[in-house]
Biopython code that builds the backbone (N, CA, C, O; Angstrom):
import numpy as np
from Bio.PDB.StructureBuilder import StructureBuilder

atoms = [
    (1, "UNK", "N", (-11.038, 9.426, 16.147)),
    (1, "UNK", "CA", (-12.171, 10.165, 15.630)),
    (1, "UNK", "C", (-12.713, 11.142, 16.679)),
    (1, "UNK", "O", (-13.074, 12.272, 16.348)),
    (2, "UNK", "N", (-12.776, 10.668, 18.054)),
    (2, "UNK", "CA", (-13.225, 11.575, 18.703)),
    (2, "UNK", "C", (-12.226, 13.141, 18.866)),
    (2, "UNK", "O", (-12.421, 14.352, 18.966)),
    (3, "UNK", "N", (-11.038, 12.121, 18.808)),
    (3, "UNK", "CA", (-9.894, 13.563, 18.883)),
    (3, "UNK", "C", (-10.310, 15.185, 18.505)),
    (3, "UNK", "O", (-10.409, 16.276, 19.065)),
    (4, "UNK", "N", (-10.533, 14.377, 16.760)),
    (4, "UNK", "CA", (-10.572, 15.102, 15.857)),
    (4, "UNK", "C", (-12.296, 16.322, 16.378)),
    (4, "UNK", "O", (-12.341, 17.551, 16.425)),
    (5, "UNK", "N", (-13.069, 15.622, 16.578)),
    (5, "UNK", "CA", (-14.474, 15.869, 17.086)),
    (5, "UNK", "C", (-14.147, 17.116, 18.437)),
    (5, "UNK", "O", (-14.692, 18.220, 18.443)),
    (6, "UNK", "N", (-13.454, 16.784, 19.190)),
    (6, "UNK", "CA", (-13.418, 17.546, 20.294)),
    (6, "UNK", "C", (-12.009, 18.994, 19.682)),
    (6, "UNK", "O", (-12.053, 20.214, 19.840)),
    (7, "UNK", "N", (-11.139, 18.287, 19.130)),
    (7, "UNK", "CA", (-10.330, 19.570, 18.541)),
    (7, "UNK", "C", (-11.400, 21.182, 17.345)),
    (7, "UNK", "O", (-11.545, 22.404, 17.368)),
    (8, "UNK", "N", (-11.734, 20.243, 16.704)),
    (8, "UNK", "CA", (-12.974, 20.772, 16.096)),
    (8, "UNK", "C", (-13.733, 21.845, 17.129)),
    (8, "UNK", "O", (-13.918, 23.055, 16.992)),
    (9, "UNK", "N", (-14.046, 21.078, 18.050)),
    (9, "UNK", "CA", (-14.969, 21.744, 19.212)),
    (9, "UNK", "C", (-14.691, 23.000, 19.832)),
    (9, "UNK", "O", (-15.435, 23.946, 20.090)),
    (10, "UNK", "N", (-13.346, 22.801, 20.038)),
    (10, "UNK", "CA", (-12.405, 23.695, 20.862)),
    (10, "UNK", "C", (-12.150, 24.787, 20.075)),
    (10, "UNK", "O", (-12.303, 25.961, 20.412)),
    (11, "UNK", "N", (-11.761, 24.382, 19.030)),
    (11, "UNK", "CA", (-11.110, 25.241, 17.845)),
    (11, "UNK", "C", (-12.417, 26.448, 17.331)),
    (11, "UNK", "O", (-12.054, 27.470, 16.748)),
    (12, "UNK", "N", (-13.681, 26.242, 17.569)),
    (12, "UNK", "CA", (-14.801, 26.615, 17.201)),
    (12, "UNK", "C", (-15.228, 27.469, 18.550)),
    (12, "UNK", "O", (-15.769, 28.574, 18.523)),
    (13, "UNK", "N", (-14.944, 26.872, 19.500)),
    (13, "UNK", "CA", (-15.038, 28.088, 21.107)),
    (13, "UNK", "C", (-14.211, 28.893, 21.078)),
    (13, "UNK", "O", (-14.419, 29.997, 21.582)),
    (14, "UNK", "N", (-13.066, 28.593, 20.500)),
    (14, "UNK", "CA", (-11.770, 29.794, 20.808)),
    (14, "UNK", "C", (-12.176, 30.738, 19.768)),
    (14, "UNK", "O", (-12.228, 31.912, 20.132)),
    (15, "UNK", "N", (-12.525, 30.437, 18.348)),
    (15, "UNK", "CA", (-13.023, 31.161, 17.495)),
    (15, "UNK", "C", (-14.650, 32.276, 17.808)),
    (15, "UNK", "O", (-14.898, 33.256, 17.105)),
    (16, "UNK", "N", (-15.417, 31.883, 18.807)),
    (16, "UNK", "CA", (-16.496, 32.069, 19.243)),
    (16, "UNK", "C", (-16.103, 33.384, 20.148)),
    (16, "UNK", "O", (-16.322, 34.591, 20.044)),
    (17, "UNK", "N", (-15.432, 32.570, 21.058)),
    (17, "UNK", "CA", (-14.971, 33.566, 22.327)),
    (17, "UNK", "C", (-13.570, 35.331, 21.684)),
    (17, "UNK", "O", (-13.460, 36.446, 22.194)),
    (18, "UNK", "N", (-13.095, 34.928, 20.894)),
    (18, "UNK", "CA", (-12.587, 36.235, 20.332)),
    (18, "UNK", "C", (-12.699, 36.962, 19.729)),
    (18, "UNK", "O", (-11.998, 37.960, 19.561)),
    (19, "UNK", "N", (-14.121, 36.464, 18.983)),
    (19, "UNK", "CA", (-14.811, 37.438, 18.010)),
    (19, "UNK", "C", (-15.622, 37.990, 18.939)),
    (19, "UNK", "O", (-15.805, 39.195, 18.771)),
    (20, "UNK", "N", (-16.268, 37.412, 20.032)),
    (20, "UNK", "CA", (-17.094, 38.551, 20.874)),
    (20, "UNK", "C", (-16.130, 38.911, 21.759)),
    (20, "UNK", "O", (-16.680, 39.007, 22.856)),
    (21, "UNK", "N", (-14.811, 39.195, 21.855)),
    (21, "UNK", "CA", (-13.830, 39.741, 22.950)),
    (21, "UNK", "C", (-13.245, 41.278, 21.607)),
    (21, "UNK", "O", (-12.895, 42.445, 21.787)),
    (22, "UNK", "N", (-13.414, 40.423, 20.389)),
    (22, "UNK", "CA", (-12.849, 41.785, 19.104)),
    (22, "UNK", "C", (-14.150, 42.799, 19.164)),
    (22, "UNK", "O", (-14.114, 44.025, 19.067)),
    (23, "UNK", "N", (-15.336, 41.941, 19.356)),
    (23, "UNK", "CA", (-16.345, 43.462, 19.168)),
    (23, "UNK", "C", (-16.641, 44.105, 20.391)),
    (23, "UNK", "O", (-17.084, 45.252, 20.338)),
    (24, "UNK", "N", (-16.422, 43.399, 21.794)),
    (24, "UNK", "CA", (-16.858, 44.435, 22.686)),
    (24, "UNK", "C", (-15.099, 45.541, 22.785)),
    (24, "UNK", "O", (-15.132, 46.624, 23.370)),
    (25, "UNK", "N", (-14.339, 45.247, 22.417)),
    (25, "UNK", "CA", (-13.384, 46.080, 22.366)),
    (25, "UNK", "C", (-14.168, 47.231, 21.287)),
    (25, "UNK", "O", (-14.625, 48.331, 21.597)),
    (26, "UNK", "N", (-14.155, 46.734, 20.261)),
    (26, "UNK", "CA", (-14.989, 47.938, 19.404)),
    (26, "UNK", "C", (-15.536, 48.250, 19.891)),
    (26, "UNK", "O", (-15.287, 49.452, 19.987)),
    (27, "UNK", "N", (-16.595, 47.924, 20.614)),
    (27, "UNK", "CA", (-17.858, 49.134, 21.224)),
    (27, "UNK", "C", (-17.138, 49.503, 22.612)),
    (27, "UNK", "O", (-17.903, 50.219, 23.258)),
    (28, "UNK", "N", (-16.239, 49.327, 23.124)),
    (28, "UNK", "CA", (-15.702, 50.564, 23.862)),
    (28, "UNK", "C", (-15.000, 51.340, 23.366)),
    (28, "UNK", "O", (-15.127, 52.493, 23.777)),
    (29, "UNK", "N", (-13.987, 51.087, 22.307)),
    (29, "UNK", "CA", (-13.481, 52.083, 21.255)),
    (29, "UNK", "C", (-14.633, 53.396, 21.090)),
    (29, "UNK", "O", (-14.543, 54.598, 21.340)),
    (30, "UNK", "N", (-15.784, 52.508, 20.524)),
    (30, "UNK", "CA", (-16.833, 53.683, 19.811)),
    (30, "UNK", "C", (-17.287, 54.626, 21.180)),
    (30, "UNK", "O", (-17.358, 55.854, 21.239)),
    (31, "UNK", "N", (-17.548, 53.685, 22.181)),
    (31, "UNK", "CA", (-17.984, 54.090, 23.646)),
    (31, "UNK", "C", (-17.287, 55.558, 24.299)),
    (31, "UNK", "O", (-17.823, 56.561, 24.770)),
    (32, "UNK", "N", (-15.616, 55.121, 24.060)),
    (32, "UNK", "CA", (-14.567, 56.165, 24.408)),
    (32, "UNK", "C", (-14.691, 57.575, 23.464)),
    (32, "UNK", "O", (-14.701, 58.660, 24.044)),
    (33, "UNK", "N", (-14.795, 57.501, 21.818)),
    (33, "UNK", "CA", (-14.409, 58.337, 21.626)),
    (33, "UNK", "C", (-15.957, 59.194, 21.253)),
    (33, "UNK", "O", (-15.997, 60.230, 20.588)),
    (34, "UNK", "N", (-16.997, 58.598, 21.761)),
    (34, "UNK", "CA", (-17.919, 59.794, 22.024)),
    (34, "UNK", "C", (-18.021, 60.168, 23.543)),
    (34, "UNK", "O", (-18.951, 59.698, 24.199)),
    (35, "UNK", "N", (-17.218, 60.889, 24.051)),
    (35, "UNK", "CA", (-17.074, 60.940, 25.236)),
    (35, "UNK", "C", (-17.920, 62.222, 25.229)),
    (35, "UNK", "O", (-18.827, 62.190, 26.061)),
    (36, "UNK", "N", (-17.868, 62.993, 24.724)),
    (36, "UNK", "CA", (-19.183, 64.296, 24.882)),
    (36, "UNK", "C", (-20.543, 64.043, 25.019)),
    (36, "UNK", "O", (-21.230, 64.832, 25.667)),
    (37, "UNK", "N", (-21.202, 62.711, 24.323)),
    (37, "UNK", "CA", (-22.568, 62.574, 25.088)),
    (37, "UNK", "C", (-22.514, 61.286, 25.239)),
    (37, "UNK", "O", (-22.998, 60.367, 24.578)),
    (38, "UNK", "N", (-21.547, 61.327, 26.661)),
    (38, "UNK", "CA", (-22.022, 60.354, 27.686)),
    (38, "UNK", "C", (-23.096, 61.151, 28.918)),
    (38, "UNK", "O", (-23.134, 62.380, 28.981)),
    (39, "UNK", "N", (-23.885, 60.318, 29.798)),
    (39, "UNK", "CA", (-24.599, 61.363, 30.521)),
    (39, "UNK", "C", (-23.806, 61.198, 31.883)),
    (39, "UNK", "O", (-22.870, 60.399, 31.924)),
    (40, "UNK", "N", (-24.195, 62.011, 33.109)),
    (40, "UNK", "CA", (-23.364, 62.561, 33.926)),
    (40, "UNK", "C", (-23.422, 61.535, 34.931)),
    (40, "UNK", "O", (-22.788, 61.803, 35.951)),
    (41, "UNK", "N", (-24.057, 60.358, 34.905)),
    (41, "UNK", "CA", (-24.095, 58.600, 35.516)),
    (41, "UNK", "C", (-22.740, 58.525, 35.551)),
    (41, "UNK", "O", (-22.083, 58.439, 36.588)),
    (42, "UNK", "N", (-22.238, 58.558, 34.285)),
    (42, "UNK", "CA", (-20.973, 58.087, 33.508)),
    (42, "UNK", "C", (-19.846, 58.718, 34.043)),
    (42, "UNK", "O", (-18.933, 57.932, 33.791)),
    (43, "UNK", "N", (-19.475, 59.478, 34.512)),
    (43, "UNK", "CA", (-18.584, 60.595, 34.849)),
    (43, "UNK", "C", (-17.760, 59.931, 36.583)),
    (43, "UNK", "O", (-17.066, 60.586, 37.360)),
    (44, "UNK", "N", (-18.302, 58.077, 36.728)),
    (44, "UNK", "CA", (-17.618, 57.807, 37.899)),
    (44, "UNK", "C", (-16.430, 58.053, 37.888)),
    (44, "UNK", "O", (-16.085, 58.878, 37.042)),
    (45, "UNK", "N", (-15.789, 57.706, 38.420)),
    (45, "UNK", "CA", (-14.232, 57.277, 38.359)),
    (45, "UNK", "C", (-14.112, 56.637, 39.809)),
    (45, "UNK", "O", (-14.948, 56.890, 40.676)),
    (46, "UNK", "N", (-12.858, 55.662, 40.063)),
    (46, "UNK", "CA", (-12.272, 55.113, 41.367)),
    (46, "UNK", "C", (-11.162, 55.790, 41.508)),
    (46, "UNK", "O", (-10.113, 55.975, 40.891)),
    (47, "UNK", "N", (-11.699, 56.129, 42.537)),
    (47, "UNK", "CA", (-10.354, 57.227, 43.447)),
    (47, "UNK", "C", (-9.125, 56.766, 43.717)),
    (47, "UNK", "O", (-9.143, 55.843, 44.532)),
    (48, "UNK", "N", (-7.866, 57.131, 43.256)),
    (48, "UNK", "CA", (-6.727, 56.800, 43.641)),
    (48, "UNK", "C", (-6.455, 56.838, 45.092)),
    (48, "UNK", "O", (-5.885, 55.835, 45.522)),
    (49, "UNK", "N", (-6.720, 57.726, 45.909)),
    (49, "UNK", "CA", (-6.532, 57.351, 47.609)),
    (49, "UNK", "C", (-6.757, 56.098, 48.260)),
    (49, "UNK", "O", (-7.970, 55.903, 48.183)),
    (50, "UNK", "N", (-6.390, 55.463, 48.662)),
    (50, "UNK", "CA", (-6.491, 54.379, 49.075)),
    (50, "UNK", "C", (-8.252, 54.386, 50.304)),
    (50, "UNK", "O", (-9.224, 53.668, 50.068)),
    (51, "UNK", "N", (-8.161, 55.321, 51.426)),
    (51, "UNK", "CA", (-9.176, 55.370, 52.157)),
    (51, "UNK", "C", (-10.420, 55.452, 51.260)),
    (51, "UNK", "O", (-11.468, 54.880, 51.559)),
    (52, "UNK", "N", (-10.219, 56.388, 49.845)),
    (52, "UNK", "CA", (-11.691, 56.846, 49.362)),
    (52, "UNK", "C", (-11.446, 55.336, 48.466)),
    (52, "UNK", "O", (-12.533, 54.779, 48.307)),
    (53, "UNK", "N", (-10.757, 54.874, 48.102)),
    (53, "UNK", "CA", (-11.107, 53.744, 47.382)),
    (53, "UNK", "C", (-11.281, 52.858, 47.989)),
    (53, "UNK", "O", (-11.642, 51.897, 47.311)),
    (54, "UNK", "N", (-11.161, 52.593, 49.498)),
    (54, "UNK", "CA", (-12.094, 51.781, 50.089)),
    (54, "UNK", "C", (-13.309, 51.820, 50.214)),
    (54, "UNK", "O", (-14.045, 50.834, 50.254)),
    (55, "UNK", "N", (-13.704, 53.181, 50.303)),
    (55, "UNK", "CA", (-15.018, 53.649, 50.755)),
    (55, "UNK", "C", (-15.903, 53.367, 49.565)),
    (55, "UNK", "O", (-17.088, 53.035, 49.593)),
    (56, "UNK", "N", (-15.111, 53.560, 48.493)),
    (56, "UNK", "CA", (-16.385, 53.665, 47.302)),
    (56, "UNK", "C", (-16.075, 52.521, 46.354)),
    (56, "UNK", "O", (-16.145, 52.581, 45.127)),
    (57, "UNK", "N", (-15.666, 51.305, 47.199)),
    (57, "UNK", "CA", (-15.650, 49.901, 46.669)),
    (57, "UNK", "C", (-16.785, 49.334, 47.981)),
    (57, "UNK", "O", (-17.705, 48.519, 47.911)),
    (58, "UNK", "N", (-16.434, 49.888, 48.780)),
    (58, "UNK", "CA", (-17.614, 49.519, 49.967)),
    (58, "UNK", "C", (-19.082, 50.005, 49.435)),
    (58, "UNK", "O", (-20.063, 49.262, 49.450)),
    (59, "UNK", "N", (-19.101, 51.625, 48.870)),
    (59, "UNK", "CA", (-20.620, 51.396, 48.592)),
    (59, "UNK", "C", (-20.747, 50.710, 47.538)),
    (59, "UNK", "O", (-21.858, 50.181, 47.489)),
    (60, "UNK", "N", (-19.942, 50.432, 46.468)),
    (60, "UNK", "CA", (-20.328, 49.628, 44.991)),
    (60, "UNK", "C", (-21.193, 48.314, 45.721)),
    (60, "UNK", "O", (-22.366, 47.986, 45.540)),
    (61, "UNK", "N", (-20.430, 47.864, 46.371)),
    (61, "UNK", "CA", (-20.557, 46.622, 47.119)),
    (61, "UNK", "C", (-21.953, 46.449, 47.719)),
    (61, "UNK", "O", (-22.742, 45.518, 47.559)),
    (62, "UNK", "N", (-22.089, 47.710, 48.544)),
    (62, "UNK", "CA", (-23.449, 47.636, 48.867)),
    (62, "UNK", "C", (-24.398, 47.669, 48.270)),
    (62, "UNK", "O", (-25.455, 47.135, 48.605)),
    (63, "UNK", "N", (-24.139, 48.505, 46.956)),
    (63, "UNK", "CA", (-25.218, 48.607, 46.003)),
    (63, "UNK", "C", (-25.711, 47.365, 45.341)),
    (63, "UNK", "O", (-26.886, 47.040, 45.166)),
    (64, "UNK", "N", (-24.348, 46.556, 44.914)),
    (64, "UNK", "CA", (-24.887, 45.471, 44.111)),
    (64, "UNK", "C", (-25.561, 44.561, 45.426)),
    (64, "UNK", "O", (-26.498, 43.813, 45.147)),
    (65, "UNK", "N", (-25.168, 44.618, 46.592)),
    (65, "UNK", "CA", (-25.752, 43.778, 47.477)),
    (65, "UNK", "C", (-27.069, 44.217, 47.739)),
    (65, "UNK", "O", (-27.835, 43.266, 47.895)),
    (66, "UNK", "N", (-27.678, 45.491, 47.858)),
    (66, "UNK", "CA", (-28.947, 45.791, 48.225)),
    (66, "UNK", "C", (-30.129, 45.344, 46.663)),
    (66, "UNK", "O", (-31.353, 45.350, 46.796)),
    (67, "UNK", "N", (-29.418, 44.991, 45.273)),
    (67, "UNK", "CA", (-30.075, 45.109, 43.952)),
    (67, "UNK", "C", (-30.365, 43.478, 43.761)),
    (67, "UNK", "O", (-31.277, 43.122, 43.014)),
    (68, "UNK", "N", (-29.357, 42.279, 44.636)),
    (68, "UNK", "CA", (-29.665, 41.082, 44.814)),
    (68, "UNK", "C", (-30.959, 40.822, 45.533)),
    (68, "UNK", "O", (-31.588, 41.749, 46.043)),
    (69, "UNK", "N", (-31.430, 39.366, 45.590)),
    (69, "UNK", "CA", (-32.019, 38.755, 46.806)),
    (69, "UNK", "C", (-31.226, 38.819, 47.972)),
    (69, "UNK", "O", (-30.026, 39.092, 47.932)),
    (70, "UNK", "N", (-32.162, 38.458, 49.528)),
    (70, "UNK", "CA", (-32.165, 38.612, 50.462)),
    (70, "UNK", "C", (-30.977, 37.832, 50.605)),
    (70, "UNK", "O", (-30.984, 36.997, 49.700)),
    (71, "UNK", "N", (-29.425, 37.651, 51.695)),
    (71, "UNK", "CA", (-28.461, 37.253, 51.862)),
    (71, "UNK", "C", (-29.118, 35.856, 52.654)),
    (71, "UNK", "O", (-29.843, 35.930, 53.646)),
    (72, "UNK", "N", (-28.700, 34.586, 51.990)),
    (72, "UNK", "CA", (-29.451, 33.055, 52.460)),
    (72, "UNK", "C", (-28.864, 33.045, 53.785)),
    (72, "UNK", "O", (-27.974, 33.863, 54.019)),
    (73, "UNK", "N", (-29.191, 32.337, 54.574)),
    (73, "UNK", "CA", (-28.467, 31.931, 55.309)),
    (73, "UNK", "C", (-28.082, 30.277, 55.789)),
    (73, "UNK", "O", (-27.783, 29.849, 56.904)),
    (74, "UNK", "N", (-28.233, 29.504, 54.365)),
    (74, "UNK", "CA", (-27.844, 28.686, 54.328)),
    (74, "UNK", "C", (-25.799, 28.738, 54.288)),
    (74, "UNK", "O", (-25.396, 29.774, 53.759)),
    (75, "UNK", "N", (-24.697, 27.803, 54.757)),
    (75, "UNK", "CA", (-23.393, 28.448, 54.197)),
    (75, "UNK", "C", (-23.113, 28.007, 53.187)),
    (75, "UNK", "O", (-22.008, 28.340, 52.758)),
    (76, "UNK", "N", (-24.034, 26.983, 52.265)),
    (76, "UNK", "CA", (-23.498, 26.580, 50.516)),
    (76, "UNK", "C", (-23.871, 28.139, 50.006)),
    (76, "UNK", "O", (-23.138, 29.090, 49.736)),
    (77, "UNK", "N", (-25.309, 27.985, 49.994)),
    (77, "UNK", "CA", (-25.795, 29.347, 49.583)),
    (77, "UNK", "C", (-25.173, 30.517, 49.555)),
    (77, "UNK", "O", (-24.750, 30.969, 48.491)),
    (78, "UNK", "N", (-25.024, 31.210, 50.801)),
    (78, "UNK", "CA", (-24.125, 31.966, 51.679)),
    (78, "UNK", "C", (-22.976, 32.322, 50.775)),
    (78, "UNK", "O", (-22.884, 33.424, 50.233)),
    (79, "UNK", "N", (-22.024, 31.260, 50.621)),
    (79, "UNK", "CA", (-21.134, 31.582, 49.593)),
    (79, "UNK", "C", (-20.862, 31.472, 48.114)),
    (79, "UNK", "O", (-19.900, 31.633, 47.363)),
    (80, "UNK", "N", (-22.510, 31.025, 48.001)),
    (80, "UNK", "CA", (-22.500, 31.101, 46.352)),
    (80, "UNK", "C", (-22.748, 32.549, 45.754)),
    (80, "UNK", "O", (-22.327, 33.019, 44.698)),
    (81, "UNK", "N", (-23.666, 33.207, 46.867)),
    (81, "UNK", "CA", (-23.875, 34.519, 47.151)),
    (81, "UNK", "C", (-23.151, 35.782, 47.036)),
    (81, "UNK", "O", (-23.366, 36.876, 46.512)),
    (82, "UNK", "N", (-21.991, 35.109, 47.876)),
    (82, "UNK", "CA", (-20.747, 36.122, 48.075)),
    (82, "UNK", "C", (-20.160, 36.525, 46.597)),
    (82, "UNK", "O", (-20.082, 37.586, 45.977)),
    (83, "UNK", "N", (-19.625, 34.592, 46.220)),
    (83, "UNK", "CA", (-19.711, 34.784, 45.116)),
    (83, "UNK", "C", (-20.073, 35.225, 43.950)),
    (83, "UNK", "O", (-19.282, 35.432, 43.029)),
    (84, "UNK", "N", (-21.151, 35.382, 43.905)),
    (84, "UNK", "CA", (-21.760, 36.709, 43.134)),
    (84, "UNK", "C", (-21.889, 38.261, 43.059)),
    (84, "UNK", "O", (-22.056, 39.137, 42.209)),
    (85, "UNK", "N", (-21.738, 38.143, 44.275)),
    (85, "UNK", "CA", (-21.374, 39.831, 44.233)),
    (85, "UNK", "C", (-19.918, 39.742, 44.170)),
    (85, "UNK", "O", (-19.466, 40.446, 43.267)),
    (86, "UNK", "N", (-19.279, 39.278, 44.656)),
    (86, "UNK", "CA", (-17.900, 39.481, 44.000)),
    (86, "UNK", "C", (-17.229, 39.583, 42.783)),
    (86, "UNK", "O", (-16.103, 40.040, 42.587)),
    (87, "UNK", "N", (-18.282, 38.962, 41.716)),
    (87, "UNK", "CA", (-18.153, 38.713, 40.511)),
    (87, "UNK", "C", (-18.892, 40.223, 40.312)),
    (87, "UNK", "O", (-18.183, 41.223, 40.204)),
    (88, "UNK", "N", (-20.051, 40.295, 40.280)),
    (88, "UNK", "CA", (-20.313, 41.359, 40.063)),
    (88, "UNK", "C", (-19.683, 42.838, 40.208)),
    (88, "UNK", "O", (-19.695, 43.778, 39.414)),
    (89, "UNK", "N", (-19.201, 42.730, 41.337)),
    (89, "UNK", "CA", (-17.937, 43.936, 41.818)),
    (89, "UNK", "C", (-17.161, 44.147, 40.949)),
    (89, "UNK", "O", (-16.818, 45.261, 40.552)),
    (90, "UNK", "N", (-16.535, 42.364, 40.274)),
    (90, "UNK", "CA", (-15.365, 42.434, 39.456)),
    (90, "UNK", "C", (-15.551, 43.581, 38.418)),
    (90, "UNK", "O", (-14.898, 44.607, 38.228)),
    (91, "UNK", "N", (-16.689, 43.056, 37.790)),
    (91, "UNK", "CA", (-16.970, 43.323, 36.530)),
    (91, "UNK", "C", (-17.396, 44.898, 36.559)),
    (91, "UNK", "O", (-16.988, 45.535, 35.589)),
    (92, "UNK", "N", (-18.181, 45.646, 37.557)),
    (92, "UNK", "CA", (-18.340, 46.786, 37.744)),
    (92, "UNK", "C", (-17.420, 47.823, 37.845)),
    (92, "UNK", "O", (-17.636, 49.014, 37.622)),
    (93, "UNK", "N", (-16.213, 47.214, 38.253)),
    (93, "UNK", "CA", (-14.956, 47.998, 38.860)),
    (93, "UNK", "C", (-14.059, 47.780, 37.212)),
    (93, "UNK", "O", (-13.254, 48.690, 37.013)),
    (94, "UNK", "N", (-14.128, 46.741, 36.117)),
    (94, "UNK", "CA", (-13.588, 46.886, 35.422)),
    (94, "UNK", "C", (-14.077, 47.982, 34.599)),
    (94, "UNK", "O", (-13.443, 49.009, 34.357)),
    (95, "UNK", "N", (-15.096, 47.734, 34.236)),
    (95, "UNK", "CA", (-16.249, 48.869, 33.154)),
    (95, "UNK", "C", (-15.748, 50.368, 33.496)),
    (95, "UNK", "O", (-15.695, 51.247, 32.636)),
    (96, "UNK", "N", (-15.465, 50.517, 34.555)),
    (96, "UNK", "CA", (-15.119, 52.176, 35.403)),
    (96, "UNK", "C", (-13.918, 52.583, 35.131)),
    (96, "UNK", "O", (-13.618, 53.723, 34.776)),
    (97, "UNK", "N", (-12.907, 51.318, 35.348)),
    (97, "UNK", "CA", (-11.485, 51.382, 35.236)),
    (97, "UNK", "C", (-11.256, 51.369, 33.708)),
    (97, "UNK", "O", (-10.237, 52.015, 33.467)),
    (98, "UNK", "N", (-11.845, 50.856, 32.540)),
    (98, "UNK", "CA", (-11.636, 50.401, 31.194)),
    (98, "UNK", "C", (-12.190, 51.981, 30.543)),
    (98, "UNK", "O", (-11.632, 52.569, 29.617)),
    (99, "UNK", "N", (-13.355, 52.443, 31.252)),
    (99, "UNK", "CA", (-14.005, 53.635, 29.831)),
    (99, "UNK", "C", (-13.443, 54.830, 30.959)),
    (99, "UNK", "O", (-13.340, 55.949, 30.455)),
    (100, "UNK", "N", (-13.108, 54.735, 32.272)),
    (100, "UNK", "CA", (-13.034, 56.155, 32.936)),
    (100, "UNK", "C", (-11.238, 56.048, 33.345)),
    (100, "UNK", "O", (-10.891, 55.064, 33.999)),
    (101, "UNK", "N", (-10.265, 56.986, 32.971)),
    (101, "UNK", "CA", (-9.041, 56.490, 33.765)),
    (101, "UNK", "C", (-9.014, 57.756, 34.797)),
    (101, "UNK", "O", (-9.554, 58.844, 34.594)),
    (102, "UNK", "N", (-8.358, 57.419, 35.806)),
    (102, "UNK", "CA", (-8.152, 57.867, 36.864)),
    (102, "UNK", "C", (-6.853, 59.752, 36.817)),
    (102, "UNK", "O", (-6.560, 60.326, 37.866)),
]
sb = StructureBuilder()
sb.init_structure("model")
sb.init_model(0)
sb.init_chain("A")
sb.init_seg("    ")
for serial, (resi, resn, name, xyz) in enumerate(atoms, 1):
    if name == "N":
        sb.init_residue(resn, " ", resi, " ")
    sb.init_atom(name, np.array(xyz, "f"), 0.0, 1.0, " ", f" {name:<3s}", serial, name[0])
structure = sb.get_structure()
């Protein structure tokens, strides 16, 4: 019985998780093809050069680091921290790479 209870469960997250993975694809679809009024924020792109794409993963980096709290200096903290901006990076660098191509 529980089987059945937890298959149920699963079966209902996977269903959950791809219907909001089918609509944010749609709203970058819709996102992409009004590309005439996007405003000029929008117009990043990541540089294929390797030096400038260091540089301007370094300021992303800084940015999301200066928009956090103060860096703990506990080292659990410390790297729960990191962890977060790294995540954050992730996700910033995808959004750029997904609506802007190079």
């Amino acid at each position: 019985m529980i089987e059945v209870l937890l298959a149920v469960a699963a079966l209902t997250l996977i269903f959950c998780w791809r219907s909001a993975c089918q609509s944010s694809i749609a709203e970058c679809a819709i996102a992409n093809s009004q590309g005439g009024q996007a405003d000029p924020a929008s117009n990043t792109y990541v540089p294929e050069d390797a030096v400038l794409r260091r540089h301007f993963i370094t300021q992303v980096y800084s940015e999301i680091e200066t928009s956090l709290s103060p860096r703990p200096s506990d080292s659990v903290l410390l790297r729960h921290h990191q962890a977060l901006i790294m995540t954050k990076l992730e996700q910033r660098l995808a959004e750029l790479g997904r609506l802007h191509a190079c």
